[in-house]
C-alpha positions as CSV (number, residue, x, y, z in Angstrom):
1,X,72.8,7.6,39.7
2,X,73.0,5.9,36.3
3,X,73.3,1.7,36.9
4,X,72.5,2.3,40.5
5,X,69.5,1.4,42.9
6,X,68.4,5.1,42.4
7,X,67.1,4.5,38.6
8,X,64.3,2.6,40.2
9,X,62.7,5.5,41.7
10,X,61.2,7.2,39.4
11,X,58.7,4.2,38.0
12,X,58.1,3.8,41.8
13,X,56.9,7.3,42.0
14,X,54.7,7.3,39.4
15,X,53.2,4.0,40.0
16,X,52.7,5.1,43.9
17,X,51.2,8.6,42.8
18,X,48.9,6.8,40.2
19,X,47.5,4.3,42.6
20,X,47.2,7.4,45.2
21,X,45.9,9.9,43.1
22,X,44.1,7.6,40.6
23,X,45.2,10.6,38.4
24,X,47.6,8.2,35.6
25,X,48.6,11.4,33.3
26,X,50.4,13.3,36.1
27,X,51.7,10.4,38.2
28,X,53.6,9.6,35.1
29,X,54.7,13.0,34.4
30,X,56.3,13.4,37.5
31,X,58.2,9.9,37.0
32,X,59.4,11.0,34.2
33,X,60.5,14.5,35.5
34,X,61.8,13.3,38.3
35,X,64.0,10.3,36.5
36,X,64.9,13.3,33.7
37,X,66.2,15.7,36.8
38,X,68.3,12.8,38.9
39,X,70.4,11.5,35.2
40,X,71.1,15.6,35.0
41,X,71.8,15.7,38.7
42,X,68.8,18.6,39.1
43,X,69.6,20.7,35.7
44,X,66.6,22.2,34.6
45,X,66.4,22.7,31.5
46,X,68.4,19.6,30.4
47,X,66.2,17.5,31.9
48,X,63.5,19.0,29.9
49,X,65.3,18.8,26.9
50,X,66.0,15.0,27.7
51,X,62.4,14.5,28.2
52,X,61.2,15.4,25.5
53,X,63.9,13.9,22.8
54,X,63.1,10.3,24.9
55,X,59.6,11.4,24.2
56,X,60.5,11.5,20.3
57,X,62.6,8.8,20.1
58,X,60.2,6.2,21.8
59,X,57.1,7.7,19.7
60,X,59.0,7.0,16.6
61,X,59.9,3.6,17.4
62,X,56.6,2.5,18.4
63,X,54.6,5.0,15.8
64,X,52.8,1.3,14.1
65,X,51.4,0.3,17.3
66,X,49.9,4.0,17.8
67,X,48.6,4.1,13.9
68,X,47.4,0.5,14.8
69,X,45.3,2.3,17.7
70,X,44.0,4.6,15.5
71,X,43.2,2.5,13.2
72,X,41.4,0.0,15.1
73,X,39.3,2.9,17.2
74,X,38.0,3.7,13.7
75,X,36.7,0.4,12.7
76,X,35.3,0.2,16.3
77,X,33.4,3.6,15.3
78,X,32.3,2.2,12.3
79,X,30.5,-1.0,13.6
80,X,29.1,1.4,16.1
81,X,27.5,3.6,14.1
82,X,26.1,0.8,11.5
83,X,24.3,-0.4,14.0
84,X,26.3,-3.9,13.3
85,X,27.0,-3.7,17.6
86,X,23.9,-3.1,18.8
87,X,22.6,-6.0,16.1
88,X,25.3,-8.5,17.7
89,X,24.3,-7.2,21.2
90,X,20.5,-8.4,20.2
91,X,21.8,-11.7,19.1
92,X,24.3,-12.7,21.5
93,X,21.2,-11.7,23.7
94,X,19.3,-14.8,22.3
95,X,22.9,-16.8,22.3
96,X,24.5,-15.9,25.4
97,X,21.8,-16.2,28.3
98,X,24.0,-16.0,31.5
99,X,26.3,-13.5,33.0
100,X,28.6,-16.7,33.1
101,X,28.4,-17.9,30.0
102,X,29.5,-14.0,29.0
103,X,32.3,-14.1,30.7
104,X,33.5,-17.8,29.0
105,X,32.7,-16.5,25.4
106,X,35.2,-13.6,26.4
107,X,37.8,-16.2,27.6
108,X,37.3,-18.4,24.9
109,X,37.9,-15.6,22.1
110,X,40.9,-14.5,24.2
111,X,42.2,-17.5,24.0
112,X,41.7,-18.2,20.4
113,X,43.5,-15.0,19.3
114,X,46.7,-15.7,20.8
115,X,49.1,-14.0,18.4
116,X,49.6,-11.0,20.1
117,X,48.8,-9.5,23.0
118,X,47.9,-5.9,21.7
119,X,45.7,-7.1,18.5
120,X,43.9,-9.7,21.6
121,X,43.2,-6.7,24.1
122,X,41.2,-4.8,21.8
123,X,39.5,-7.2,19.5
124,X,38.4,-9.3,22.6
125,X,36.9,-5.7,24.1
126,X,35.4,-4.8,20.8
127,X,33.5,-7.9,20.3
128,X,32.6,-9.1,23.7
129,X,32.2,-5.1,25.6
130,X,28.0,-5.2,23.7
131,X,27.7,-8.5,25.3
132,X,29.0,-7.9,28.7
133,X,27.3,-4.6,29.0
134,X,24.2,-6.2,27.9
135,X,24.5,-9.0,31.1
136,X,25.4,-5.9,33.4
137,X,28.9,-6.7,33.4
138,X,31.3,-4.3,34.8
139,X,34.1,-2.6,32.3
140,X,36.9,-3.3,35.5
141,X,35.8,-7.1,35.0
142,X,35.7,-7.2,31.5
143,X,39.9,-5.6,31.5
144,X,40.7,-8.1,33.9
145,X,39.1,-10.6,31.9
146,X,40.6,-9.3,28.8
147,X,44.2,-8.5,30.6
148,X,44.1,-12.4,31.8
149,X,43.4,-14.0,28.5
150,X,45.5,-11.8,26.7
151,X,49.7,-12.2,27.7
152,X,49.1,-15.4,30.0
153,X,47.5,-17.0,26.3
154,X,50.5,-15.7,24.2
155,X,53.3,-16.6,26.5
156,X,52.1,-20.1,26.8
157,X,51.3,-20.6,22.6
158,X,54.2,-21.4,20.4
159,X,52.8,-19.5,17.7
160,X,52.8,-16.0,18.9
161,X,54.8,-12.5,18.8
162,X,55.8,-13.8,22.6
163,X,57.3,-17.2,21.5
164,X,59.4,-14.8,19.0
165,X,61.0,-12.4,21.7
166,X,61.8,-15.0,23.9
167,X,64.1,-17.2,20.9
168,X,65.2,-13.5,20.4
169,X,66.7,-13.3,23.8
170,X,69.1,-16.2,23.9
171,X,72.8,-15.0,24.0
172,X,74.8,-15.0,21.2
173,X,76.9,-18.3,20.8
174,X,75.0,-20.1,23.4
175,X,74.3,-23.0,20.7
176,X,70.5,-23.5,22.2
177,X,67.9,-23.7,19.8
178,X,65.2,-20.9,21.6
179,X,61.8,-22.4,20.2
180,X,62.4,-25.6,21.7
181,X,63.8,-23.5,25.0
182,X,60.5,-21.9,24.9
183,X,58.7,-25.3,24.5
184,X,60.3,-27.0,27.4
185,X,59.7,-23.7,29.5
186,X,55.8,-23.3,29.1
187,X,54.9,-26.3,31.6
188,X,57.3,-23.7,34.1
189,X,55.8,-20.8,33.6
190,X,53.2,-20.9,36.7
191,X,51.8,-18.0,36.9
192,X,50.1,-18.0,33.4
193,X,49.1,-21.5,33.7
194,X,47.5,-20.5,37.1
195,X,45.9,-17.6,36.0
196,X,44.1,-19.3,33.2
197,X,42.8,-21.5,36.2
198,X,41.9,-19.0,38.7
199,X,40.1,-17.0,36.1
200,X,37.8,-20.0,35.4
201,X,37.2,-20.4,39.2
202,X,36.5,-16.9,39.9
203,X,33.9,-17.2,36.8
204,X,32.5,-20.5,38.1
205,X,32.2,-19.6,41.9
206,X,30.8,-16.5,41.3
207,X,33.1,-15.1,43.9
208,X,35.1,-11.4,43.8
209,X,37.2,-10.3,47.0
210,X,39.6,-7.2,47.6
211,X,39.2,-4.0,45.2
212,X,37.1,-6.2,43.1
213,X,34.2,-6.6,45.4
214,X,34.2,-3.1,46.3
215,X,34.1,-1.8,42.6
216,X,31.3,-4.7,41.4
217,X,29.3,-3.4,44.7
218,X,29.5,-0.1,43.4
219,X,29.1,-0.6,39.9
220,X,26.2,2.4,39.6
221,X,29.0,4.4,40.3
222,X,31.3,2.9,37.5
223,X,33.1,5.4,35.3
224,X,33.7,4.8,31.8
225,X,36.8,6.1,29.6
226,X,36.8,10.2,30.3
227,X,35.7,11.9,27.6
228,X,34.4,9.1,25.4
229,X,31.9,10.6,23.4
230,X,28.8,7.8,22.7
231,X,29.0,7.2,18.6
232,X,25.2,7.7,17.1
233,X,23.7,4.9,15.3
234,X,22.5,6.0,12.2
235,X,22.7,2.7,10.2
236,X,21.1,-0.2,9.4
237,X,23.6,-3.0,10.0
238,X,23.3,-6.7,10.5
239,X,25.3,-9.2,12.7
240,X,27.5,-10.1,10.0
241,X,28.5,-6.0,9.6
242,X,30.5,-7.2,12.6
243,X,31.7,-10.8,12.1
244,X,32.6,-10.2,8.8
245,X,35.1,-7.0,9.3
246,X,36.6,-8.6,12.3
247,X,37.1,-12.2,11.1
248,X,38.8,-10.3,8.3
249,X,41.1,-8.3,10.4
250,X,42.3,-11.5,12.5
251,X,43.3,-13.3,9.0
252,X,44.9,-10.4,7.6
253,X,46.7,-9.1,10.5
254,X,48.2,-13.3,10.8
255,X,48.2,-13.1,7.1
256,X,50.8,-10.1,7.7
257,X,52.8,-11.5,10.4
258,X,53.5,-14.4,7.7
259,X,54.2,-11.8,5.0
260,X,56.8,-10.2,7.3
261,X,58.3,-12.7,8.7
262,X,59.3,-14.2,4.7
263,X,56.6,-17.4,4.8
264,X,55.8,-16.7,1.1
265,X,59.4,-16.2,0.3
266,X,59.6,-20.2,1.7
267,X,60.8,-19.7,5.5
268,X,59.2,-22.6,7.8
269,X,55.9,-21.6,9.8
270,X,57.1,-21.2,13.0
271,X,60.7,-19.2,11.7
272,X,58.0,-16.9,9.9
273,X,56.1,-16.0,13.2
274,X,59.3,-16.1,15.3
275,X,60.8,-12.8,12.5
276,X,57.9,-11.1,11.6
277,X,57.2,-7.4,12.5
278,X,54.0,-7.7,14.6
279,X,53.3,-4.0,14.9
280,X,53.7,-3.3,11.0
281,X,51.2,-6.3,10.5
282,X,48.9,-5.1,12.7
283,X,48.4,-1.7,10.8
284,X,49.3,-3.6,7.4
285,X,45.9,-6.0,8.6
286,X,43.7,-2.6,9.7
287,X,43.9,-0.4,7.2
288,X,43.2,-3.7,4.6
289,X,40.1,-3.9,7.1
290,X,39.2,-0.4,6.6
291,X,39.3,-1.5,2.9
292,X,37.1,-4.2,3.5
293,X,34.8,-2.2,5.7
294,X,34.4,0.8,2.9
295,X,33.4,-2.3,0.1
296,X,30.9,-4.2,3.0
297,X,29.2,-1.4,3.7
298,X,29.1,2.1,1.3
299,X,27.7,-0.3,-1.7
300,X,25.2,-2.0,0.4
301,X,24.5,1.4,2.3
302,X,24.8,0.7,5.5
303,X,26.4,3.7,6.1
304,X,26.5,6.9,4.1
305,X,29.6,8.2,2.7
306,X,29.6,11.0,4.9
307,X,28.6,8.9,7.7
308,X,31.8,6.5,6.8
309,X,34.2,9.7,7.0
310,X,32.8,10.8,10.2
311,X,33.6,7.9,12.1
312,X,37.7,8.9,11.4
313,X,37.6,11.8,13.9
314,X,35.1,9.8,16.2
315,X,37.5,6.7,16.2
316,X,40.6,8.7,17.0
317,X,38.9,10.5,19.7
318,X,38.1,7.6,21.2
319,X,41.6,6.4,21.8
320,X,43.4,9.2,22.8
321,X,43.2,8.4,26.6
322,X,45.2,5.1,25.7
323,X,47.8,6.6,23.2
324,X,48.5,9.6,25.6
325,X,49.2,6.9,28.4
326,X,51.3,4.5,25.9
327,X,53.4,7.9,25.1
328,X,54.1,8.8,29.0
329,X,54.8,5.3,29.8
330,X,57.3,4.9,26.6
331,X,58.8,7.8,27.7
332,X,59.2,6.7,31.4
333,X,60.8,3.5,29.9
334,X,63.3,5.2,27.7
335,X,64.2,7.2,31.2
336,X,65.0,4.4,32.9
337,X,66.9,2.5,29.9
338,X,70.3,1.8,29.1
339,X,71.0,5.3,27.7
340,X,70.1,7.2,30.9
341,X,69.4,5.9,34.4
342,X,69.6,2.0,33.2
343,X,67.6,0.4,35.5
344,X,68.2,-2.9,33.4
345,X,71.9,-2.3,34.0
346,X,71.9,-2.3,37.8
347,X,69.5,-5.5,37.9
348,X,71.9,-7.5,35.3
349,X,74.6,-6.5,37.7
350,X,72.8,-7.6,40.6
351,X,71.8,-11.2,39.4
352,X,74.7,-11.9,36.7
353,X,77.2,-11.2,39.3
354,X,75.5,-13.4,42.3
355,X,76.3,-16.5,43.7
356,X,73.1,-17.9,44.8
357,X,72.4,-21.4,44.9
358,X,70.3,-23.6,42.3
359,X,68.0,-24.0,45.0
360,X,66.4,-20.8,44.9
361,X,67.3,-19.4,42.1
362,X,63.7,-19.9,40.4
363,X,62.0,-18.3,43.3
364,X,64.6,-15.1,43.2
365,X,64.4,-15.1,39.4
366,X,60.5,-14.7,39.6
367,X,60.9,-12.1,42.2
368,X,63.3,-9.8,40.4
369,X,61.5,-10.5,37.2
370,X,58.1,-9.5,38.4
371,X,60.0,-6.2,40.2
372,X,61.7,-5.2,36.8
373,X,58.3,-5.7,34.6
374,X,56.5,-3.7,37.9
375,X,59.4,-0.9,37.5
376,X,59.5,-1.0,33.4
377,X,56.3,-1.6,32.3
378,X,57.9,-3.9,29.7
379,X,57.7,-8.2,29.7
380,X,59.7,-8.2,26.4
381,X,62.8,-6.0,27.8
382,X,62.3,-8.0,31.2
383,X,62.9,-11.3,29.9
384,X,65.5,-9.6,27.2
385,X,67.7,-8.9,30.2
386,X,67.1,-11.9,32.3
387,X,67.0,-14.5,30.2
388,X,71.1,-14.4,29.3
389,X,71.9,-14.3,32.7
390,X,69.9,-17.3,33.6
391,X,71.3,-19.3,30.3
392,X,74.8,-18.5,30.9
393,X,74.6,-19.4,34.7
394,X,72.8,-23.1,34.3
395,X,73.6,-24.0,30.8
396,X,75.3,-27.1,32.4
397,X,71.3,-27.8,33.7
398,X,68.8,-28.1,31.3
399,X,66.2,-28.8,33.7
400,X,66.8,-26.0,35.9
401,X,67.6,-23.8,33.2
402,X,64.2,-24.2,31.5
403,X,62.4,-23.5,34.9
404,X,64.3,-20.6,35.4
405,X,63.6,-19.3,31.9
406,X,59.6,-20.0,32.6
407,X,60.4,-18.3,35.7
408,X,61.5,-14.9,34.3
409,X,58.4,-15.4,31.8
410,X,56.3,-16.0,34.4
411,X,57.7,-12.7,36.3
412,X,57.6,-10.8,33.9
413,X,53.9,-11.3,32.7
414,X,52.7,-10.9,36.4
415,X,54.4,-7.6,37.0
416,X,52.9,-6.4,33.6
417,X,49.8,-6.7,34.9
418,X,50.2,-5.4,37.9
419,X,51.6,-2.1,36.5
420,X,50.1,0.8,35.5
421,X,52.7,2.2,33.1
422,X,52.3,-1.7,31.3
423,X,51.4,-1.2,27.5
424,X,49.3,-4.5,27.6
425,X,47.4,-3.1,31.1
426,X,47.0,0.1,29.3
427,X,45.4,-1.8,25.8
428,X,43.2,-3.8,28.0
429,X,41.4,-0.9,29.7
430,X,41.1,0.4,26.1
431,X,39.5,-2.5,25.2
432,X,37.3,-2.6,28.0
433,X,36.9,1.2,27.5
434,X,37.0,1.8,31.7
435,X,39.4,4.2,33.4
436,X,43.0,2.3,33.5
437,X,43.6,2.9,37.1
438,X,40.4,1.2,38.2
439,X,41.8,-1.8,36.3
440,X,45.0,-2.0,37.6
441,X,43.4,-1.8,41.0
442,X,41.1,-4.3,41.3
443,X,43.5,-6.7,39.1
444,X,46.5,-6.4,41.4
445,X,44.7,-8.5,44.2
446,X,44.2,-11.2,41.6
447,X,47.3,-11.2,40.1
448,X,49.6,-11.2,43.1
449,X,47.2,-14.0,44.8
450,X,48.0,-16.1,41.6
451,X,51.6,-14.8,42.3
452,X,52.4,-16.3,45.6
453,X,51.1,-19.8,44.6
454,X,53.0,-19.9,41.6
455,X,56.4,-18.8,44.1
456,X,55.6,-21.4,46.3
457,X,55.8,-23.6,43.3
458,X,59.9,-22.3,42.3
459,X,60.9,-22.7,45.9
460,X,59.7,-26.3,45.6
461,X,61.2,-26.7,42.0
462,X,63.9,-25.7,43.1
463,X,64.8,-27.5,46.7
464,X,63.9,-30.7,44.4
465,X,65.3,-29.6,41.2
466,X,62.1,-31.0,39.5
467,X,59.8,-28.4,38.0
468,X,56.9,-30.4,37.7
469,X,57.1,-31.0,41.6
470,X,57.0,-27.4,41.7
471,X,54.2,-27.1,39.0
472,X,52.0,-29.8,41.2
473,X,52.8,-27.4,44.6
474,X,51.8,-24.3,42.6
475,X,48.7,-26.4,42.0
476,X,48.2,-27.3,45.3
477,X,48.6,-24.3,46.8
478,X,45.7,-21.8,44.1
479,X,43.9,-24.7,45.3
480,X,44.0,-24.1,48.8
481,X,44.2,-20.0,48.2
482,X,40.7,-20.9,46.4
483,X,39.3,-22.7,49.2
484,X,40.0,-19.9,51.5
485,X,38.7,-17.2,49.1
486,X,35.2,-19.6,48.8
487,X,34.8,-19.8,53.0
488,X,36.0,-16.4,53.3
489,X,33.0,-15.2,50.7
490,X,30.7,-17.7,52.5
491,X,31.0,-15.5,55.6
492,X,31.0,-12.8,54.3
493,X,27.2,-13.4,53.1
């Protein structure tokens, strides 16, 4: 079963159980089990010892991003419990006036930090989730929100852990220069361009359709996180208890990035960002924010010592729903890699071995790069795989090359968000702090709206072999999908 059609199975299980069920934890234990039990064609006990060494292996490799977690659900605690929140919440009371103009101060910080995906998922929730609540804003909006500012901004900014993956990907010898690949591919890559758009339009219409409408209609019976315990307030904190702490962790996390990628040591800006280790600069950025937290506050008292201590426990608490998910869906992932059932392996001989014509090669691209990141759960190891095929196969192109290239980008950033084992959809419910699978269900309507525009766009970029033809079709066409969606909610009224 290893290389073969068969290694998609299991992430279809769990993904079909989760959106079922709505029970995540168990959906993707049974993916897992079952992907553990077809590699060791039914062998019990293997398969558990499998699952649990993937389980090891993946934990390891990705143990920064879960300390980042930690981490970062302390500091939340902390500016909880100062009373730093509920003195922003006050404020932005005064500032921010409309549900609307909520929603747009979310987007705009989204798309200011556009470094990474993960540090923009739960800084956006942790600044913005006391203003949203306090304009009666659902947590499902806010993730989607959050979700659609968060890898649509980073794979469209040159300066990002994104940009870096992508120049990463290029095959070896290929004699492309990746940045400027990845420069040439961003007016291509549809589907973040559109979503940026659509989001804006659903803000300013005032409109929600599909799951959406259901879950704001029923937001009384909204259910936040499971389990989250509410952190007291027992200080005396002021608006800048917040600013201050979180301005700081944005310019030492990017201070970080630069440290790791050598820009001290005299490597060029974008170089710097395109080698740095974004998950060690994350936790390099929050524990020196911790740092600054302890000197902002204990001197000052706004907190008491033992007060400052307490929030560890409360902080880690608070994200154990999202690092038990990150852990089963890592652990699904390494199931289906090259080592075991290697979904990645049976796609790249699928596509690298085809003969389709330039003509539709965007549009099939897309497709299979939406279907991989849907299956996976990963953009990254999407476009790692695809990417090499599409260079080797059009490098006589350029054109076509770069809209195939912001093809597989765009793919892959759609089926992240449209999957439930997706580390990024998984972060942005833990920003929101709402239950993931409400998330992922009233975002997939959204997302695979914006989806089908931006495919009518490749099969027009590529019939033409123009990808701005294809980025004005794409236009056209979310503009026609939002007419509909306006006189479809005018009769609905």
């Amino acid at each position: 079963m290893t290389g073969t059609f068969w290694a998609i199975l299991p992430p279809v299980i769990a993904i079909v159980l989760a959106l079922i069920t709505k029970e995540v934890y168990l959906s993707l234990m049974i993916g897992i089990a079952s992907g553990a039990l077809m590699y060791h064609n039914f062998h019990l006990i293997k398969a558990m010892d499998t699952i649990f060494a993937i389980m090891g292996e993946k934990i390891g490799a990705n143990c920064d991003i879960l300390i980042f977690l930690v981490l970062l659900g302390i500091l939340v605690a902390l500016i909880t419990k100062s009373g730093a929140s509920r003195a922003y919440g006050k404020w932005a009371a005064k500032a921010i006036r409309t549900k609307r103009q909520a929603l747009f101060a979310t987007i705009c910080l989204g798309v200011v930090i556009f470094v990474d995906d993960y540090f923009n998922c739960l800084t956006v929730g942790t600044v913005m989730r006391p203003v949203t609540d306090k304009h009666n804003i659902t947590r499902a909006k806010l993730a989607y929100v959050i979700d659609a500012t968060a890898a649509p901004v980073c794979i469209i900014a040159p300066i990002s852990s994104w940009a870096a993956a992508v120049g990463s990907s290029l095959p070896a010898g290929c004699n492309i220069d990746g940045f400027t690949l990845f420069l040439r591919a961003i007016p291509f890559n549809y589907y973040a361009l559109l979503t940026l758009v659509f989001l804006a339009f659903l803000i300013i219409a005032n409109i929600d359709y599909s799951k959406m409408k259901q879950y704001e209609l029923n937001a009384h019976l909204e259910e936040i996180v499971e389990d989250e315990e509410e952190v007291p307030i027992v200080g005396h904190g002021k608006v800048k208890d917040l600013i201050l702490p979180i301005l700081f962790l944005i310019a030492s996390c990017i201070g970080f990035m630069l440290y790791t990628g050598g820009f001290f040591k005299g490597v060029p800006l974008a170089e710097a960002f395109a080698n740095c280790s974004s998950a060690r600069s994350l936790v390099l950025g929050s524990f020196l924010t911790l740092i600054f937290t302890f000197i902002l506050y204990i001197p000052r008292k706004v907190l008491e010592f033992v007060d400052f201590c307490g929030s560890f426990a409360q902080g880690f608490k608070a994200m154990t729903s999202a690092i038990m998910i990150l852990c089963l869906a890592w652990t699904l992932s390494g199931v289906c890699g090259a080592e075991y059932l290697n979904i990645q392996g049976f796609v790249k001989a699928a596509v690298g071995g085809s003969t389709m014509a330039i003509a539709v090669m965007p549009v099939i691209f897309f497709l299979i790069s939406l279907g991989l990141a849907f299956a996976t759960g990963t953009s990254w190891g999407t476009f790692g795989i695809l990417i090499p095929i599409s260079v080797t196969i059009l490098s006589a192109n350029y054109m076509m090359m770069s809209v195939c290239v912001g093809a597989i980008l765009a793919g892959a950033v759609c089926g992240d968000h449209i999957s439930p084992i997706s580390d990024t959809t998984i972060l942005s419910s833990a920003g929101a702090q709402c239950r993931h699978i409400d998330h992922v269900a009233t975002q997939m309507p959204y997302a695979l709206t914006v989806a089908l525009c931006a495919s009518v766009g490749y099969i027009l970029s590529g019939i033409t072999g123009n990808g701005y033809i294809g980025l004005a079709g794409a236009a056209i066409s979310l503009a026609l999908a939002m007419m509909i969606i306006v006189i479809t909610a005018k009769r609905g009224r």
